[in-house]
Backbone bond lengths (Angstrom), bond angles and torsions (degrees), N, CA, C in turn:
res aa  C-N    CA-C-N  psi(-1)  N-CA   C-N-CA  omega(-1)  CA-C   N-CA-C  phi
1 X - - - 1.469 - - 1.534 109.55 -
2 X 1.201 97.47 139.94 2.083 98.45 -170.39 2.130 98.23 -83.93
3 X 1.248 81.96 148.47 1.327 91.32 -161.51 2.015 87.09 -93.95
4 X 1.594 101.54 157.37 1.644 102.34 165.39 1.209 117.33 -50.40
5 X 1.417 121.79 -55.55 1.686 107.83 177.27 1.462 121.10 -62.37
6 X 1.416 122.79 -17.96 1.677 128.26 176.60 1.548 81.61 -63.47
7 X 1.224 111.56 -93.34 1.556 118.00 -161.54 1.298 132.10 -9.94
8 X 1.801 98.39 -45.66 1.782 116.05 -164.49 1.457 80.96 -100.95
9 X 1.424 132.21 19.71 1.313 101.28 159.27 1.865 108.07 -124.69
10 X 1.007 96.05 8.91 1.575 123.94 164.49 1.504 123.92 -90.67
11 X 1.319 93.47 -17.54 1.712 109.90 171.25 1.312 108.51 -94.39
12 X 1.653 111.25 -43.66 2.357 108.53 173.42 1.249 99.67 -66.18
13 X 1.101 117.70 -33.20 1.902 91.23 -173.31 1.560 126.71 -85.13
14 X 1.586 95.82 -6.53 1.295 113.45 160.15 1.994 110.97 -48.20
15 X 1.142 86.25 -23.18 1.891 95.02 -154.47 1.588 98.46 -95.89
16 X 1.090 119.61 -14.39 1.205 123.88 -177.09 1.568 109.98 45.94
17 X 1.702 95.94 97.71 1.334 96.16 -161.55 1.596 114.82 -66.77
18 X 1.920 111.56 -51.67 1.216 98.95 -163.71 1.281 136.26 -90.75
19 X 2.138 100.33 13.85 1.308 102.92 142.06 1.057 138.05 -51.44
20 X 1.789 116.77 -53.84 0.838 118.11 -142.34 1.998 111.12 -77.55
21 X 2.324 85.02 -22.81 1.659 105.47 169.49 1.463 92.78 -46.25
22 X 1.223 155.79 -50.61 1.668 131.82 -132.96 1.744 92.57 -121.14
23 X 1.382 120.02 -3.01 1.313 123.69 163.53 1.817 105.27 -80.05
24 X 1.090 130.70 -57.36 1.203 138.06 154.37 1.748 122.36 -31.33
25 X 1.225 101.96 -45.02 1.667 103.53 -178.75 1.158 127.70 -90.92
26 X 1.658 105.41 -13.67 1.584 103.05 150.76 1.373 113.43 -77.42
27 X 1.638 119.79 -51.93 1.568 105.30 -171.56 1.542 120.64 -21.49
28 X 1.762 96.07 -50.69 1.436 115.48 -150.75 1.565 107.77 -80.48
29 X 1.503 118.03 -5.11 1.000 127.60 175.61 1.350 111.52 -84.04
30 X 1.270 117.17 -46.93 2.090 130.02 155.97 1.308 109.67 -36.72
31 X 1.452 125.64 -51.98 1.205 127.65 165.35 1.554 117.97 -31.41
32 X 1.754 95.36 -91.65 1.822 96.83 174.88 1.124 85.76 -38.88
33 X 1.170 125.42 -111.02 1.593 118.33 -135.48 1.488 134.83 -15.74
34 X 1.489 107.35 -37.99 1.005 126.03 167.51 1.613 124.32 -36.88
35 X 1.486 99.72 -54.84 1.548 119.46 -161.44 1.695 96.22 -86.39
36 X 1.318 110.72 125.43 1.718 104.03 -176.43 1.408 107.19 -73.63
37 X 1.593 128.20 -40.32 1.552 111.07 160.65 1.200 139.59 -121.78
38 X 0.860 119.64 -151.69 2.033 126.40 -179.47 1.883 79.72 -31.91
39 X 1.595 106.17 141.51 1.986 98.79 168.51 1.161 102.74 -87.87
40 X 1.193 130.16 142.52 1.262 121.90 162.00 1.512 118.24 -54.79
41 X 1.809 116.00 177.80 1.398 108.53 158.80 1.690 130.01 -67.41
42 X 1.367 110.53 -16.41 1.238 88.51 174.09 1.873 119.23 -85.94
43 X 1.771 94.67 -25.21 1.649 97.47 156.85 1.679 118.82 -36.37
44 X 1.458 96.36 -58.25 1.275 94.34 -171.81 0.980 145.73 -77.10
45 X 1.548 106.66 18.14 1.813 129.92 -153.69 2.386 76.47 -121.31
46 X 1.257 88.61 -53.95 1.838 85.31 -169.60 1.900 88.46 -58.02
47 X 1.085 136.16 -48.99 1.250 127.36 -175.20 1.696 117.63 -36.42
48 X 1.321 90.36 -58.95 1.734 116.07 179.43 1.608 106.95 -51.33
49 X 1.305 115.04 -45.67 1.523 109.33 -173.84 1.649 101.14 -92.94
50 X 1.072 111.65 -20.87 2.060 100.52 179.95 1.550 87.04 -83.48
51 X 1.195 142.94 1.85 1.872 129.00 176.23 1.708 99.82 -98.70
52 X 1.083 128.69 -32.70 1.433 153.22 134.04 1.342 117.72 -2.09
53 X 0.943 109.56 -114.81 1.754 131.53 143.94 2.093 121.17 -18.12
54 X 1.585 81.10 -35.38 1.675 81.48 -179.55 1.519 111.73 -74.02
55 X 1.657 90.86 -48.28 1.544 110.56 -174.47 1.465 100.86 -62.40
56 X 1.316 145.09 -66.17 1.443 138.89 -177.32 1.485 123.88 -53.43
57 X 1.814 102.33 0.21 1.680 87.35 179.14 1.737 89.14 -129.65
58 X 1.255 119.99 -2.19 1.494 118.84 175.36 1.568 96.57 -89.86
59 X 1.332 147.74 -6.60 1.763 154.30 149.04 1.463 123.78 -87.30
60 X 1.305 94.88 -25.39 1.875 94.20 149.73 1.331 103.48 -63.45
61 X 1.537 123.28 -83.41 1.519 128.04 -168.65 1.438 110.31 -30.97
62 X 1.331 115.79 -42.07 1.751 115.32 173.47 1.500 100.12 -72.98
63 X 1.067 156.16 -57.97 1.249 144.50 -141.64 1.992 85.25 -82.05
64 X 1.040 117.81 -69.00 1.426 103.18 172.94 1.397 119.00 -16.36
65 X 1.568 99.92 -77.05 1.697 114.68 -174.95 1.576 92.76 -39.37
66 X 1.079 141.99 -82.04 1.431 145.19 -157.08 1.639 107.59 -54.45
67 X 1.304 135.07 -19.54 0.726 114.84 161.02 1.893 138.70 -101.36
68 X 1.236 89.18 -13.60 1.817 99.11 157.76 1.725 120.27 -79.26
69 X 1.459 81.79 -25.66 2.131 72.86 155.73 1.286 109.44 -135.39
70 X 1.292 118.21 67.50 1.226 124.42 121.09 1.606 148.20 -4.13
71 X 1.835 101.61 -71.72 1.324 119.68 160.15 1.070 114.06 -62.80
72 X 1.036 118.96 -60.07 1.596 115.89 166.50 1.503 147.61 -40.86
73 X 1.243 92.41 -35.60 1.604 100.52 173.92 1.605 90.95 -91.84
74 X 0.877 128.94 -33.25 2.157 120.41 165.65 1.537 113.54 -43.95
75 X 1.256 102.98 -34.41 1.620 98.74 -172.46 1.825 104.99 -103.58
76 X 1.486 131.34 12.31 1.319 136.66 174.29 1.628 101.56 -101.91
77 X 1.268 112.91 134.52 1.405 100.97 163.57 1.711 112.71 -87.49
78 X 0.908 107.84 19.36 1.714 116.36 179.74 1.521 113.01 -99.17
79 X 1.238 102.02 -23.61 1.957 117.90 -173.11 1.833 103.63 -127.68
80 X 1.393 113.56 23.90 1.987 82.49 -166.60 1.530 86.80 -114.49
81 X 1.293 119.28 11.64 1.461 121.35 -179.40 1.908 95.51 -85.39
82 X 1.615 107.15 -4.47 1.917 94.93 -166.69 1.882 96.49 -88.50
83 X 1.477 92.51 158.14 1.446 90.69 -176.11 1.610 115.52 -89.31
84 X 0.958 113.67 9.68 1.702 101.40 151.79 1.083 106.52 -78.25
85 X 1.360 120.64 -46.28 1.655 116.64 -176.06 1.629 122.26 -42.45
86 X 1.494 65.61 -62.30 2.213 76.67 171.09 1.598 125.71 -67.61
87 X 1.252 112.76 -7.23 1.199 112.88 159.99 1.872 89.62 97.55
88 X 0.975 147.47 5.85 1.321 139.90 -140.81 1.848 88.75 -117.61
89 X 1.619 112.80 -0.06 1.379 89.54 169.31 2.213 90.35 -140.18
90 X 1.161 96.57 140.36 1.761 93.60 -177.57 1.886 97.48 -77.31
91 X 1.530 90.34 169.15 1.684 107.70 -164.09 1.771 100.71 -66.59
92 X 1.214 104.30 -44.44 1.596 124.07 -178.30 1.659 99.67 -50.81
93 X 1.441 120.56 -59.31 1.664 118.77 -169.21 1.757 98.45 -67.47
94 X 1.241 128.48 -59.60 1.456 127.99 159.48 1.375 129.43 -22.13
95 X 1.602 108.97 -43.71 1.392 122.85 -176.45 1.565 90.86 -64.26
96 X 1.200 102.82 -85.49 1.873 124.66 173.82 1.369 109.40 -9.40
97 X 1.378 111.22 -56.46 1.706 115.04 -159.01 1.675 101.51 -74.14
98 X 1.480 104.48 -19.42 1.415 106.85 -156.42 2.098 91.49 -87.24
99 X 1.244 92.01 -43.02 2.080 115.85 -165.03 1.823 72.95 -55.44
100 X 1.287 116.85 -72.47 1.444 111.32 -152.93 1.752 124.31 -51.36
101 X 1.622 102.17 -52.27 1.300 130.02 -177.35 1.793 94.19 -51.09
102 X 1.495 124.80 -47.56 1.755 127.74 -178.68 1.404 108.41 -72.89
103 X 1.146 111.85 -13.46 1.628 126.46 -174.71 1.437 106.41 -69.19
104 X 1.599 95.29 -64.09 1.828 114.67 -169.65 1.816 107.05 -58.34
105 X 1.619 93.34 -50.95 1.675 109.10 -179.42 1.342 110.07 -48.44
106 X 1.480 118.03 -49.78 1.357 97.27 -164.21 1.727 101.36 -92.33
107 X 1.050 124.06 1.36 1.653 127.64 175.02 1.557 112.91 -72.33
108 X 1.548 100.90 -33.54 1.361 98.98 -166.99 1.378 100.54 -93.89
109 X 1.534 132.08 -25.41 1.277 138.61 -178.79 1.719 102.39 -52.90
110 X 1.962 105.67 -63.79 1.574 98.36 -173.34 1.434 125.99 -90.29
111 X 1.405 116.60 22.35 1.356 122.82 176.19 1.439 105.83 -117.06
112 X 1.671 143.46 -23.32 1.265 136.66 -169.32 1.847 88.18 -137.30
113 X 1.056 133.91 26.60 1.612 138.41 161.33 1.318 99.34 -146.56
114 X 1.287 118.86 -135.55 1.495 133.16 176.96 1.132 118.63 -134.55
115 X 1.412 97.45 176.91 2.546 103.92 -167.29 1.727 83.96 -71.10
116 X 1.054 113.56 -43.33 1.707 115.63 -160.92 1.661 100.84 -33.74
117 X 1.428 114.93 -78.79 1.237 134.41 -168.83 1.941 113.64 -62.32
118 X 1.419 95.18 -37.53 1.772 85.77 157.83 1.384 124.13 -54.55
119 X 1.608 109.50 -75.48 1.523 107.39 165.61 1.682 125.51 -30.81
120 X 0.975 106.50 -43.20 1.527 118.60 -170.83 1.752 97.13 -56.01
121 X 1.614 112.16 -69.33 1.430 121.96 166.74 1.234 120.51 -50.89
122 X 0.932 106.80 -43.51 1.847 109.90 177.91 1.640 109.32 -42.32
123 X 1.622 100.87 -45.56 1.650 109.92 -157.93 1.440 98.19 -82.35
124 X 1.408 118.78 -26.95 1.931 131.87 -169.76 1.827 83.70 -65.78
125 X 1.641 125.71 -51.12 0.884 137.08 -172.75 1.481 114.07 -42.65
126 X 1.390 124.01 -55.86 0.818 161.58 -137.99 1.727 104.21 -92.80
127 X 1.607 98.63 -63.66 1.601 120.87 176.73 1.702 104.70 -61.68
128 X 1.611 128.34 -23.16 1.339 114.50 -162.22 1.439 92.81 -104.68
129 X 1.459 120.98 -45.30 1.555 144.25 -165.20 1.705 103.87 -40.11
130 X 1.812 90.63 -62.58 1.498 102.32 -150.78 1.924 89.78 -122.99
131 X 1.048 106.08 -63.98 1.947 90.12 -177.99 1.537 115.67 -47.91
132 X 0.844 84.86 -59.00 2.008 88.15 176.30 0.987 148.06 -59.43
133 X 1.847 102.52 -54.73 1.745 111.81 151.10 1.463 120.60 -57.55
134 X 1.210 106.28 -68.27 1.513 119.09 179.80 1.454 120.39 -62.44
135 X 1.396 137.68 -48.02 0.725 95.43 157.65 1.921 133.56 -134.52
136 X 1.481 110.47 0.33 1.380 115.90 165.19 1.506 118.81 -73.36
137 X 1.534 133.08 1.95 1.319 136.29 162.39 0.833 122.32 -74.72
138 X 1.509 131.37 -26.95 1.660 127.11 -167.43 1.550 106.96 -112.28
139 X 1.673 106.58 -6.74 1.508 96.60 -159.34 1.713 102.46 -123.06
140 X 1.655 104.60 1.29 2.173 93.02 167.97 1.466 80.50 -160.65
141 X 1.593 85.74 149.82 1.787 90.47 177.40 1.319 89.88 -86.26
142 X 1.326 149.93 13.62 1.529 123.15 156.52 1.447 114.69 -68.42
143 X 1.405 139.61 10.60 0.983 153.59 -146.50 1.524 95.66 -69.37
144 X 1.168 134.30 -35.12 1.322 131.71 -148.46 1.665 92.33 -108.29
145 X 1.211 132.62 -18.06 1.035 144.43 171.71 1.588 110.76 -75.62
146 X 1.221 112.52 -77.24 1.462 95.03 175.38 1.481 132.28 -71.71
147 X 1.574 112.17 -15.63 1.494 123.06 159.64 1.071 105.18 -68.09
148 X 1.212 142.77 -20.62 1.746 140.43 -167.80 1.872 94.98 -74.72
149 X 1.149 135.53 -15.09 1.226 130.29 158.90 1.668 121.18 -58.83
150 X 0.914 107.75 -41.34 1.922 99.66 162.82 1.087 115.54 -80.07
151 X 1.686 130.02 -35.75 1.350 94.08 169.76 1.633 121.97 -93.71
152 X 1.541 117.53 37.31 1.323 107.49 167.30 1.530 99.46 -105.60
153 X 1.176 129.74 13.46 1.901 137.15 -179.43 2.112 83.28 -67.74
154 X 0.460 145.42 -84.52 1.411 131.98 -120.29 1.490 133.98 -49.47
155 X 1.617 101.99 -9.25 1.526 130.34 177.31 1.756 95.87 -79.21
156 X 1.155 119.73 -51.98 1.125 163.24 -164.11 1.767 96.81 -50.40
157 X 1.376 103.37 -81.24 1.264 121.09 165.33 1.435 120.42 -32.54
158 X 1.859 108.16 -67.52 1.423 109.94 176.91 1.394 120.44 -90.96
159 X 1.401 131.63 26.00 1.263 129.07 135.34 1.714 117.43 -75.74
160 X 1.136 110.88 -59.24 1.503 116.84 159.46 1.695 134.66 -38.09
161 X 1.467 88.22 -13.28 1.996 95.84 174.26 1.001 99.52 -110.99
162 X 1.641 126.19 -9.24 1.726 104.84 167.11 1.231 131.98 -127.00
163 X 1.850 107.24 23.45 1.353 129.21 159.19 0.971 126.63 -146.93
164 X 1.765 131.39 19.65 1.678 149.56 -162.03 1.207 104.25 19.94
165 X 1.036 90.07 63.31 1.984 98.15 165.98 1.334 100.78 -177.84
166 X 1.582 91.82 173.11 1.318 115.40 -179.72 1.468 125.72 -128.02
167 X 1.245 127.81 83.16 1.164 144.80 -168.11 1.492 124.96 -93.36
168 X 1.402 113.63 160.66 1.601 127.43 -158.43 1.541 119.50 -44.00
169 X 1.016 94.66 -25.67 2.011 136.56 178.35 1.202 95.63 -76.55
170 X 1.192 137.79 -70.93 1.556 117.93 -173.77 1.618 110.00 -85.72
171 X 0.866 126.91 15.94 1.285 125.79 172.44 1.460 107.88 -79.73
172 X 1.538 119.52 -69.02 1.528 140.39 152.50 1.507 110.45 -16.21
173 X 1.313 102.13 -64.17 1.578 99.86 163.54 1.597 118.56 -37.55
174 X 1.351 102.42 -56.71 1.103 115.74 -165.51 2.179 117.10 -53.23
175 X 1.216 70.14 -36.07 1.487 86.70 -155.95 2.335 91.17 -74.72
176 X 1.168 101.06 -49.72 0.995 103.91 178.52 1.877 123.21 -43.27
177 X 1.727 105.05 -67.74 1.795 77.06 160.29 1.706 130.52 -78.81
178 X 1.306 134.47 -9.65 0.830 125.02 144.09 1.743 143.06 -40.81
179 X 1.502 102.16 -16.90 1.754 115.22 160.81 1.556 92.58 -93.12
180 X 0.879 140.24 -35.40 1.264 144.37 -162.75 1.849 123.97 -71.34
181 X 1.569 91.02 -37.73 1.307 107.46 -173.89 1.829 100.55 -61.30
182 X 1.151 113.68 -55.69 1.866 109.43 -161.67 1.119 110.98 -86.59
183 X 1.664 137.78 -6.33 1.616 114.19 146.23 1.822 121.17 -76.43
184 X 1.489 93.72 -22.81 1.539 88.11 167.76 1.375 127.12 -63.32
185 X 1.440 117.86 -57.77 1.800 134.01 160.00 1.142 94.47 -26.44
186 X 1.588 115.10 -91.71 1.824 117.33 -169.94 1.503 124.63 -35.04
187 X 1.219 106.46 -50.19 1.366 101.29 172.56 1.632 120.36 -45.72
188 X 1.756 118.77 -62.42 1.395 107.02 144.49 1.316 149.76 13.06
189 X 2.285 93.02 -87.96 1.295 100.58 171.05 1.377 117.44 -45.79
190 X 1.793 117.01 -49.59 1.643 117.31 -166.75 1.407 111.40 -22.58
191 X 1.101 96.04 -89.57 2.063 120.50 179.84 1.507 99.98 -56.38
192 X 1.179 158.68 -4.86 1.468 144.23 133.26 1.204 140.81 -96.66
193 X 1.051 107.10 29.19 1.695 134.15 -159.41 1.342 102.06 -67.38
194 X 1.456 131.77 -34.02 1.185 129.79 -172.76 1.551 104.93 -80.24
195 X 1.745 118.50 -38.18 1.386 118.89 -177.44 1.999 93.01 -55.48
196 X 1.091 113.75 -68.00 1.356 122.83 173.26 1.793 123.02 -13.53
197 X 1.221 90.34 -65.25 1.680 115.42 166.98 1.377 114.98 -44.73
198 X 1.538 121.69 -52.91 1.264 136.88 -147.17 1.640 74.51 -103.69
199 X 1.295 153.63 -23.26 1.284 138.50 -172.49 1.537 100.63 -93.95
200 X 1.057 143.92 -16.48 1.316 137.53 163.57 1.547 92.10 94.26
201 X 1.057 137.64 29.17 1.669 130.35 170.79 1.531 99.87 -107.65
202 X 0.937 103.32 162.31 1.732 138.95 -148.56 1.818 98.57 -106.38
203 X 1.413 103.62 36.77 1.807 93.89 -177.90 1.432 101.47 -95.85
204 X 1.779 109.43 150.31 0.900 130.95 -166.67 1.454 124.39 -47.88
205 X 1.532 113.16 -32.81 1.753 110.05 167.65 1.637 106.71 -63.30
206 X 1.416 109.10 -38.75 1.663 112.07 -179.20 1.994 119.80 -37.83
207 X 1.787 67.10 -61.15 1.627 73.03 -175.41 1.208 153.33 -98.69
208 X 1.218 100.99 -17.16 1.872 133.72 134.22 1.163 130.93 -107.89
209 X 1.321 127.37 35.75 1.521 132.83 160.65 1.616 129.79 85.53
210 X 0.952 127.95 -167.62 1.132 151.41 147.47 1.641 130.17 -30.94
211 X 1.512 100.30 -89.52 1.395 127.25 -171.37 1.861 95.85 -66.37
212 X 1.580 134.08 -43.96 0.992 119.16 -161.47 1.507 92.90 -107.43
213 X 1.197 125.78 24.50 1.729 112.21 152.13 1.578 97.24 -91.00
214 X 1.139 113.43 -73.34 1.370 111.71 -168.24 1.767 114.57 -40.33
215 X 1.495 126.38 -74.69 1.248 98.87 156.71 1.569 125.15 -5.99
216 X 1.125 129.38 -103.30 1.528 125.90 147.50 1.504 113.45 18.20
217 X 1.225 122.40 -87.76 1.633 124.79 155.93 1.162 110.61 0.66
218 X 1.529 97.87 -85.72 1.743 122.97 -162.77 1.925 103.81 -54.28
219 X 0.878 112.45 -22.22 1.597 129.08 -160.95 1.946 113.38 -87.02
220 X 1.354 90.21 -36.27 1.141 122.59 158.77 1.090 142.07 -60.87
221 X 1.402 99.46 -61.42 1.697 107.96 162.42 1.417 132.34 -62.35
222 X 1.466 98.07 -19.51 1.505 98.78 -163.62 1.417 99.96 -92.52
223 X 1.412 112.24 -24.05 1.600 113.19 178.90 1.660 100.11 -80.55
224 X 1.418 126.12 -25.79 1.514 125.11 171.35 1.832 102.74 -58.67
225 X 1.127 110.89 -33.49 1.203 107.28 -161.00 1.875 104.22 -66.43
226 X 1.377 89.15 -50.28 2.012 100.58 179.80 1.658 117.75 -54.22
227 X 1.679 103.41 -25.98 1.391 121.08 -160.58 1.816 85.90 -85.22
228 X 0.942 110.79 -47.24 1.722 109.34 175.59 1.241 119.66 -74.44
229 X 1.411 132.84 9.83 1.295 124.09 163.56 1.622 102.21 -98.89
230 X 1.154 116.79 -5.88 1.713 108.95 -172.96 1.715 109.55 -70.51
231 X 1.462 136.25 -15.49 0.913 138.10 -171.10 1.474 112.77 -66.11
232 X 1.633 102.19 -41.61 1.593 136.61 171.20 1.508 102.64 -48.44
233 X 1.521 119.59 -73.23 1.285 140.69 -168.29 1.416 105.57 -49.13
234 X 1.467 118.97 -68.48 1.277 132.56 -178.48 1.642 109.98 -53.58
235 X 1.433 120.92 -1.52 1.370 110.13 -170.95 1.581 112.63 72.44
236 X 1.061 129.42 -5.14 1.680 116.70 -179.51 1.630 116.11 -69.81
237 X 1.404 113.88 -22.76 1.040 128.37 171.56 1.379 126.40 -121.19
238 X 1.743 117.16 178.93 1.989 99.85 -179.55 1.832 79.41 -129.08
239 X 1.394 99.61 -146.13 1.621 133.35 -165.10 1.623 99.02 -42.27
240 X 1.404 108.98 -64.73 1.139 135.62 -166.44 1.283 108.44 -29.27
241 X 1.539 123.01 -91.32 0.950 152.98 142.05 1.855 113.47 -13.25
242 X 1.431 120.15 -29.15 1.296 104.40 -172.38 1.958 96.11 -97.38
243 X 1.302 104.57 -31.04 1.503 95.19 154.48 1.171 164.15 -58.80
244 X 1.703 97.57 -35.47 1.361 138.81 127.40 1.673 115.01 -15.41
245 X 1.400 103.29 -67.45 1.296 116.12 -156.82 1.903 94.48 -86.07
246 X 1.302 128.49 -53.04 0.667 125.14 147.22 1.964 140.84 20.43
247 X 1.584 73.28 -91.41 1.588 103.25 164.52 1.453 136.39 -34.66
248 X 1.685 104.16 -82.14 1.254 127.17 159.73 1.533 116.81 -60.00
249 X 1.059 140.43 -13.10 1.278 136.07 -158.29 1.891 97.20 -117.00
250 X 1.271 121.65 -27.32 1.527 135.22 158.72 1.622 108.40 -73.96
251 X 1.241 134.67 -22.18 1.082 136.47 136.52 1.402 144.25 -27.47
252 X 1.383 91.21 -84.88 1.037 114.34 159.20 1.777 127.34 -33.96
253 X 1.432 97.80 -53.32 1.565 108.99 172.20 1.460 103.84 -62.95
254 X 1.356 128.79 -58.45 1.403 115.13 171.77 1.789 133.26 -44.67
255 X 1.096 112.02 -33.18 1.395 109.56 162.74 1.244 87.44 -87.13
256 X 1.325 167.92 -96.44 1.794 134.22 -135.90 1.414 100.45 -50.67
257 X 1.158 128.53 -63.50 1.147 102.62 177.65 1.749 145.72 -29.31
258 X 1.437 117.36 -63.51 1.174 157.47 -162.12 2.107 82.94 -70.43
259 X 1.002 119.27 -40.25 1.320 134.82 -168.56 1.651 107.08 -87.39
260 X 0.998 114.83 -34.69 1.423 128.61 158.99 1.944 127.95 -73.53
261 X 1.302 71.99 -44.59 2.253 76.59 159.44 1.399 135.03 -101.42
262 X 1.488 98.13 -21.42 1.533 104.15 152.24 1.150 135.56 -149.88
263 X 1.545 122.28 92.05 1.490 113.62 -151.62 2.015 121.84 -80.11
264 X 1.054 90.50 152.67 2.064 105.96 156.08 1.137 108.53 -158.52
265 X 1.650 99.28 -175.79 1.092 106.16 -159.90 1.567 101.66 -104.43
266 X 1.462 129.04 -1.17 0.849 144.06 -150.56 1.807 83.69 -101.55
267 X 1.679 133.74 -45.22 1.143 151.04 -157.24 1.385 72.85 -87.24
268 X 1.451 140.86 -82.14 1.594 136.17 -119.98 2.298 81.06 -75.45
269 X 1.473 127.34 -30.22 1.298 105.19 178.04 1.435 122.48 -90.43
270 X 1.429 103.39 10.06 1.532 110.30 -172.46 1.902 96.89 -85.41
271 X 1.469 101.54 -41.39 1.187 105.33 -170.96 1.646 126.43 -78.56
272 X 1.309 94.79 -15.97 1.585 107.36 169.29 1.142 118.15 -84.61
273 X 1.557 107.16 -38.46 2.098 102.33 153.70 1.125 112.21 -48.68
274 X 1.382 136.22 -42.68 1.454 125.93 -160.26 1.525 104.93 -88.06
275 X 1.264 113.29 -22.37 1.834 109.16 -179.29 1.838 104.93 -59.95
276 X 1.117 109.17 -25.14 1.657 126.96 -178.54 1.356 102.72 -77.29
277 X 1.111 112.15 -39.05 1.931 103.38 -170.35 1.506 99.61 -91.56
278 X 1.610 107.34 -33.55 1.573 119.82 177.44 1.899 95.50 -41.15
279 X 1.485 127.50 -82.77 1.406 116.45 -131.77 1.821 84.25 -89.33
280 X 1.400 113.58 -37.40 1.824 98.99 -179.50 1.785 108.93 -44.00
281 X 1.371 130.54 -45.06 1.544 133.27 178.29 1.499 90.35 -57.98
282 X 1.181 121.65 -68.52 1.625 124.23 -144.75 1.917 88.19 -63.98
283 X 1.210 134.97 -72.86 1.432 107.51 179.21 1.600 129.00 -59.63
284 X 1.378 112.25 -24.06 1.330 107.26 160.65 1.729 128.18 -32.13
285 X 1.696 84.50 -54.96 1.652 109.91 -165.29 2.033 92.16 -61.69
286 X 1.178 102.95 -44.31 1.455 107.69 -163.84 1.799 106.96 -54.70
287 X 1.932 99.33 -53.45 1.565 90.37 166.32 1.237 127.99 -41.32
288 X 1.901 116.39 -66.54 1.416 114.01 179.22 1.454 128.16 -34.03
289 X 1.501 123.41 -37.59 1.212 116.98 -154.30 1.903 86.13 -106.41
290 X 1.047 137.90 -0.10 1.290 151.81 146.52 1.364 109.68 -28.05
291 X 1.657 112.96 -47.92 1.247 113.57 -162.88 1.770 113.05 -132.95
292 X 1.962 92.00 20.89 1.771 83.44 176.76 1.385 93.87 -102.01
C-alpha cells in the first residue's frame, strides 16, 4: 500500500521539478531585469508570488504533459521510470493534480500580480499542455521548433509581473531561448533516437536522420550566437555580459560543429549538458552585469 509520503512524492515528479527550476529562473531573471534598481521589498514580495504562481502553473503543464504521454514515456527508457507511465498514479488523480495545481497558479498570478501575466501564463499553459503535447508532437518533427515558443515565455512572464507589459526587453529574451530550445532538444534526440523511434514521435533524427539534424544544430547555434549579442546592442547589458555571452555561445558553436564533422553519442550528450550550463551562465551573466 503506497504510503502519503510515496504518493506526494509521486505527485512532485509529476511536476518535473528541474524543469520547472530553469523555467522559474528565467522568469525571475525578466523580473530583475525589469526593475532598473536594487527592487525594493515590496518588489520583492510581487517577485516571490509571480515565482509562485509561475511555478504552480509551469507543474500543471508538466503533470498534463506526463499524462497524455503516458504510452510514451512507457516505451522510453528515459521517461518509464514516471508514474503515469508506470501506472502507479490513475489518469483521473493526474487530471486533478494537474486542473488544481493551474487553478492555484493562475489565482495567485491575478490576485497578488496582475490579469496581464495570468493570461499571458495561462496561454504558455495552454501552448505547451494542449498545442504542443497534444497535438504538434506527434504530427511534425518541427515540433520542438514551433512548441519552443512556450517554453521561451518565462522572461516574458516575469517582465510582465513587474511592469504589466510586455516590452522590447522581454521579447529579446524571448527570442533568445527560443533559438536555443531546438539545438538543445536535438542534440538529445541524437543519442536517444532509438527511445524516440520506439515512441512513435516524429523527431527530427527519426525522420530525417542523423547527418541533417546535426547540421541543423550547427545552424542553430550560430544564429543563437547573433541572437545573444542583441542584449549588448539594445543597451540591456554592458562588457560583462557581452563576454559572457561571447564565450559560451563560441562554445557552443564548437561542439555543433565538432558534432557535425564527427559524430557520437558520447559528443551528441556532451553537448546537451552544455546547452544547460550554456543558457543558466548566459542569464546568470545578464543578472551580474544588471547590477555592475
Amino acid at each position: 500500500m503506497t504510503s502519503m509520503a510515496q504518493r506526494m512524492g509521486q505527485f512532485y515528479v509529476l511536476t518535473k521539478p528541474r524543469v520547472v527550476q530553469l523555467i522559474v529562473f528565467c522568469a525571475f531573471i525578466g523580473m530583475v531585469l525589469a526593475v532598473p534598481e536594487v527592487p525594493t521589498l515590496e518588489e520583492w514580495m510581487l517577485m516571490l508570488w509571480a515565482c509562485v504562481g509561475i511555478w504552480l502553473t509551469a507543474g500543471a503543464a508538466a503533470a498534463f504533459n506526463c499524462l497524455v504521454e503516458k504510452a510514451i514515456d512507457a516505451r522510453m527508457r528515459r521517461t518509464a521510470w514516471r508514474p503515469t507511465a508506470k501506472g502507479e498514479l490513475s489518469d483521473m488523480q493526474a487530471l486533478l493534480f494537474s486542473a488544481v495545481l493551474c487553478a492555484m497558479g493562475c489565482a495567485v498570478l491575478y490576485w497578488a500580480v496582475n490579469p496581464l501575466t495570468m493570461w499571458l501564463t495561462l496561454a504558455t499553459f495552454v501552448g505547451y499542455a494542449i498545442i504542443y503535447t497534444v497535438i504538434l508532437k506527434p504530427l511534425t518533427p518541427q515540433n520542438i521548433v514551433i512548441g519552443g515558443a512556450s517554453g521561451a515565455m518565462p522572461p516574458v512572464l516575469g517582465w510582465a509581473a513587474m511592469t504589466d507589459a510586455v516590452g522590447p526587453q522581454a521579447l529579446i529574451l524571448f527570442l533568445i531561448i527560443f533559438l536555443w530550445t531546438p539545438p538543445h532538444f536535438w542534440a538529445l534526440a541524437l543519442y536517444r533516437v532509438e527511445d524516440y523511434r520506439k515512441s512513435g514521435l516524429p523527431m527530427l533524427p527519426v525522420t530525417h536522420g542523423n547527418e541533417f539534424t546535426r547540421l541543423h544544430i550547427l545552424l542553430y547555434t550560430l544564429v543563437l550566437l547573433a541572437s545573444c549579442l542583441m542584449p549588448f546592442i539594445y543597451q540591456m547589458s554592458g562588457y560583462v555580459y557581452l563576454v559572457v555571452a561571447l564565450v559560451v555561445n563560441l562554445w557552443f558553436c564548437k561542439l555543433a560543429w565538432d558534432l557535425w564533422r564527427n559524430y557520437s553519442d558520447a559528443l551528441a550528450r556532451k553537448t546537451f549538458r552544455f546547452s544547460l550550463i550554456h543558457l543558466s551562465v548566459l542569464f546568470a551573466a545578464l543578472l551580474l552585469d544588471h547590477y555592475l
